[in-house]
C-alpha positions as CSV (number, residue, x, y, z in Angstrom):
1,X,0.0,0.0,0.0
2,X,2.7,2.3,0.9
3,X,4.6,1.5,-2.4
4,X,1.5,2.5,-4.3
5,X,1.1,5.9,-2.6
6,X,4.7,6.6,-3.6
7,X,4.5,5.1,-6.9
8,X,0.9,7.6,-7.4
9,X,2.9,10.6,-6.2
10,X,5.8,10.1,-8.2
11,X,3.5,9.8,-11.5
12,X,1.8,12.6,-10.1
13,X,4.9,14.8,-9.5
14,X,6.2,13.9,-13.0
15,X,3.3,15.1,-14.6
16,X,3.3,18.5,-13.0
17,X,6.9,19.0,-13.6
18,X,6.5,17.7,-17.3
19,X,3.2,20.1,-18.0
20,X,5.1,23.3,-16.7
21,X,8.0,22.7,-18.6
22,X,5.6,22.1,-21.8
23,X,4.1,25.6,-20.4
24,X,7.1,26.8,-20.3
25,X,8.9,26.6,-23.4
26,X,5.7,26.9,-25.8
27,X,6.4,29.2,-28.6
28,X,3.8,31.1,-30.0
29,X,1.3,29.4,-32.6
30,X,2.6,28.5,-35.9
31,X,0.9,31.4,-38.3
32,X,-1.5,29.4,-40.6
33,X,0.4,28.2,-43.7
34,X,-1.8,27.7,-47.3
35,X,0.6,27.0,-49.1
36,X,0.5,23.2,-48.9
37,X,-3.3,23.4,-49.5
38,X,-4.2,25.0,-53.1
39,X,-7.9,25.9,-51.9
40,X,-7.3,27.2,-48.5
41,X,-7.7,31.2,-48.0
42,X,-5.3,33.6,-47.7
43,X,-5.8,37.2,-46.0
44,X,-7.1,39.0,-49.2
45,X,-9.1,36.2,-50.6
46,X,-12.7,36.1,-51.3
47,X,-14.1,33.8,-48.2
48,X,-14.7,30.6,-48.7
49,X,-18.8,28.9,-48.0
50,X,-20.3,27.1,-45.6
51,X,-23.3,25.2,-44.4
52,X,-23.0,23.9,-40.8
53,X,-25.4,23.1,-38.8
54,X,-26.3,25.3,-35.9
55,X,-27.1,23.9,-32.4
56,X,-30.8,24.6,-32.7
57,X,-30.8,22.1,-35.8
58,X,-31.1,24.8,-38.3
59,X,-28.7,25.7,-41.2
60,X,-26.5,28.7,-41.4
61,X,-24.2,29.6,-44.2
62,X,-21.5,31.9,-44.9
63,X,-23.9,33.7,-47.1
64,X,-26.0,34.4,-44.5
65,X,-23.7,37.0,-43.3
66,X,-22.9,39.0,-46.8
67,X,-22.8,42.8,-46.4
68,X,-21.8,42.3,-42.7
69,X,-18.2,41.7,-40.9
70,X,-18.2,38.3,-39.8
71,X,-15.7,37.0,-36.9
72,X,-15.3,32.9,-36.8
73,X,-13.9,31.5,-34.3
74,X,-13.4,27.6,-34.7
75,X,-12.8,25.9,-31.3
76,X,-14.0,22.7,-29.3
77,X,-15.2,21.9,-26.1
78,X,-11.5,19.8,-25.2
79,X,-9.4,22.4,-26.2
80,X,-8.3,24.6,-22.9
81,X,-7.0,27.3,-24.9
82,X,-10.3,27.7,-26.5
83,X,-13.1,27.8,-23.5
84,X,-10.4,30.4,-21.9
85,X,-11.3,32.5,-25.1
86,X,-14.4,32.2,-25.2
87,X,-16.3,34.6,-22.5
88,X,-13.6,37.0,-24.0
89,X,-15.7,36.2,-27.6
90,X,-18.9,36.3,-26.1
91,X,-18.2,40.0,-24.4
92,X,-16.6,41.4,-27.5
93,X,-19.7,40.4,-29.9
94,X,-22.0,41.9,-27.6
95,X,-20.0,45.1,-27.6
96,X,-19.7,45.1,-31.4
97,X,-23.4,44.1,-32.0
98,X,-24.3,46.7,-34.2
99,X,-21.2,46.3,-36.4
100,X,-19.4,42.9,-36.3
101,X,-21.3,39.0,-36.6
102,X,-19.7,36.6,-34.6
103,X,-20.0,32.9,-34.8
104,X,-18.3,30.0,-32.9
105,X,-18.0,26.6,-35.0
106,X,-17.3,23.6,-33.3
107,X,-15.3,20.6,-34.2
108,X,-17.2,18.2,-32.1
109,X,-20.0,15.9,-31.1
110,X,-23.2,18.3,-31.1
111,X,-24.7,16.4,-27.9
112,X,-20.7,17.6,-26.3
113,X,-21.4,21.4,-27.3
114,X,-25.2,22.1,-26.3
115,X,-24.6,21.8,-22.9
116,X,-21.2,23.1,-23.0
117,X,-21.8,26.4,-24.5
118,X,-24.7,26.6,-22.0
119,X,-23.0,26.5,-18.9
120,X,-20.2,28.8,-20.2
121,X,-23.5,31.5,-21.3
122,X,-22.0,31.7,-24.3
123,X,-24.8,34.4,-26.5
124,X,-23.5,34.6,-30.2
125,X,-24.3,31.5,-32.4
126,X,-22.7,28.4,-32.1
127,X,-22.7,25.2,-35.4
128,X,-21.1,22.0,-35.3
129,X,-20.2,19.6,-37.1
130,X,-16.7,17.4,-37.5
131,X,-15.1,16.3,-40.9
132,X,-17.2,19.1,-42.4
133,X,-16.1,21.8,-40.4
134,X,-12.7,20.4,-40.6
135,X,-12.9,20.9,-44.4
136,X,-14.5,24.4,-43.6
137,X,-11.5,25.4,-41.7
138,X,-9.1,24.6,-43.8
139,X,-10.6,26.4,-46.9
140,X,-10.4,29.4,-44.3
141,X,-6.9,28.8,-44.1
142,X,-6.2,26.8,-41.0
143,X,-4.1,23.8,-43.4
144,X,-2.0,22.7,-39.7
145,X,-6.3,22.0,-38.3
146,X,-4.8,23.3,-34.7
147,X,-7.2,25.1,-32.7
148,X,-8.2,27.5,-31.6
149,X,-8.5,29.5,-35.2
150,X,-10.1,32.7,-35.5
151,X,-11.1,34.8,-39.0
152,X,-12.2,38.0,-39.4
153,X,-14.1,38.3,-43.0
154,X,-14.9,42.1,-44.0
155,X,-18.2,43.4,-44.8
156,X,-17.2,42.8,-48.6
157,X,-16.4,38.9,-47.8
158,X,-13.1,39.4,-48.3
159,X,-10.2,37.7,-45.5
160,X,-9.0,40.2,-43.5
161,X,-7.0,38.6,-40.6
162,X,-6.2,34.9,-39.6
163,X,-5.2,33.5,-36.4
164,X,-4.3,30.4,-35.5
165,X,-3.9,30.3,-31.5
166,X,-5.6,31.6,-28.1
167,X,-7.2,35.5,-29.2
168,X,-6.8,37.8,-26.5
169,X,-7.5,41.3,-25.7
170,X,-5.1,43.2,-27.6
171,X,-5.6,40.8,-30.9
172,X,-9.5,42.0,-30.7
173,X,-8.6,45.6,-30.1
174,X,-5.9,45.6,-32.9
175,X,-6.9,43.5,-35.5
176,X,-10.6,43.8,-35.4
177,X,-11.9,46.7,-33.7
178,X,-9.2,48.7,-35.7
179,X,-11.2,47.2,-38.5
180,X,-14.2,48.3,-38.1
181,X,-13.6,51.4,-37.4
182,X,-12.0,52.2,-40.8
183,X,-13.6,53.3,-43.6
């Protein structure tokens, strides 16, 4: 009994230290890279479609946006870096209501994200699906499929940023607010 207490804190120990060196030493995300994909999006390209479902069962596509700045976020429910961003998303689409659409898709099992999104209160519109939206986000540019990754498509549905990693505050304020608030 004694050996396995010791043996359970050693593993348990081990794991710390190796997660906080993985901490650590992370880099920053690898920028998104279409070049090995020919029909992957770059920033200046039209955006590509889409038709996900949403979690209500409906259909939404990219068209259903046209005329209107559109943020995507793709994300799922296992990926930490992802729920940390999301009440940050959710504040910063009820902020830019009146100028900016933002929609979350998720790479995951639908029955996973309904109660997920739920208990986070996330408000702005949430679809779902898996080898589709993996397609999807890799026509947006995303070619490593790493999440989180997060597109900003202008009013005229052209690609104007692309980020592959954790948005934060500053990303928001300088590569989308800055946005919209040119002419």
């Amino acid at each position: 009994m004694n050996r396995m207490i010791r043996f359970a804190a050693v593993a348990v120990i081990g794991l710390a230290l190796g997660a906080g060196f993985a901490w650590l030493t992370r880099g920053q995300p690898p920028a998104p890279d279409p070049e090995g994909a020919p029909d992957a999006a770059r920033v200046g390209d039209p955006r590509p479609d889409f038709r996900h479902a949403a979690l209500d069962g409906r259909y939404v596509e990219a068209a259903d946006f046209d005329g209107r700045p559109l943020l995507i976020n793709f994300w799922a429910t296992w990926c930490a870096p992802c729920v940390r961003e999301m009440p940050l998303l959710d504040d910063f689409a009820e902020q830019e209501a009146d100028r900016l659409a933002v929609i979350g898709i998720a790479i995951d099992d639908p029955g996973a994200v309904a109660p997920f999104v739920e208990e986070l209160g996330v408000d702005y519109p949430i679809l779902v699906g898996t080898t589709d939206v993996m397609r999807t986000q890799r026509r947006f540019g995303n070619t490593a499929g790493l999440l989180p990754y997060t597109v900003l498509v202008d009013a005229d549905g052209t690609i104007a940023w692309q980020f592959l990693g954790e948005v934060k505050p500053e990303h928001l304020e300088r590569e989308v607010r800055a946005r919209l608030s040119s002419p």
